[in-house]
C-alpha positions in Angstrom: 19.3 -125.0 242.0 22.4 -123.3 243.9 22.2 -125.5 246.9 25.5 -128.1 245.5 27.8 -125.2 245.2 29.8 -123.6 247.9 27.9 -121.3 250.1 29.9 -118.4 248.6 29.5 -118.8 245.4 25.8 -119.2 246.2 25.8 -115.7 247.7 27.7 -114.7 245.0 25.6 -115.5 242.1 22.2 -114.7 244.0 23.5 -111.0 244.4 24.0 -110.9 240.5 20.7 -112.1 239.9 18.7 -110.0 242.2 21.0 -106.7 240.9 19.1 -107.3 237.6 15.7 -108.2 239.2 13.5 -111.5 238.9 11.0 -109.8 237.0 13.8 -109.9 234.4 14.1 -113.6 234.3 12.3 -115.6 232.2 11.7 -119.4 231.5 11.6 -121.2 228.5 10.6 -125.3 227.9 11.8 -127.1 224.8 8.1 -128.8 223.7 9.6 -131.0 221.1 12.2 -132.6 223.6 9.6 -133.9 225.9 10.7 -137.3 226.5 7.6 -139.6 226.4 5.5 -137.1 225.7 3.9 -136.9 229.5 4.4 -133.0 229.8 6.5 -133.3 232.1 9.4 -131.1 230.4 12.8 -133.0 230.7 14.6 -130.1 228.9 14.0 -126.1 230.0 16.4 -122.9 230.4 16.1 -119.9 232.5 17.0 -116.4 231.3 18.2 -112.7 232.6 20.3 -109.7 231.7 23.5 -111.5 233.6 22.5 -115.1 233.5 21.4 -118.5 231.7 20.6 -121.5 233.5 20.0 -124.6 231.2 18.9 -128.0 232.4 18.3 -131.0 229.8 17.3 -134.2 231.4 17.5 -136.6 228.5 19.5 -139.1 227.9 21.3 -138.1 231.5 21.1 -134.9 233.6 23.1 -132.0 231.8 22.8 -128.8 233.3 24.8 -124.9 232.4 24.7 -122.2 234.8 26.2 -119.5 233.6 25.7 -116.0 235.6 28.2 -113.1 236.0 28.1 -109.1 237.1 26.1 -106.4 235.1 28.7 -104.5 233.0 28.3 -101.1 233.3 27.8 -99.8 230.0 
């Protein structure tokens, strides 16, 4: 999903993710958003401590990435 941006912001956000571990991410589907109903989900987001990633396929590609540093609390 990184491979359009630049190559250092590609490094960049995949050292944020890994600092909060990809057993922390988890993935989410939208069920009633299922264009045509063929289960093939056209509208999903991935979540983590430092990042959301939403993609909604219908009635064009949208997608948000949104991933920044842990703050130190």
């Amino acid at each position: 999903m990184l491979k359009p941006f630049r190559q250092s912001e590609r490094e960049e956000s995949l050292k944020y993710i890994e600092a909060s571990g990809y057993d922390n991410l988890h993935m989410a589907f939208f069920k009633n958003q299922d264009v045509g109903k063929d289960g093939i989900w056209d509208v999903w987001q991935i979540e983590g401590p430092n990042m959301v990633w939403f993609f909604r396929g219908d009635p064009h590609v949208h997608c948000w990435a949104h991933i920044r540093a842990l703050q130190k609390v």
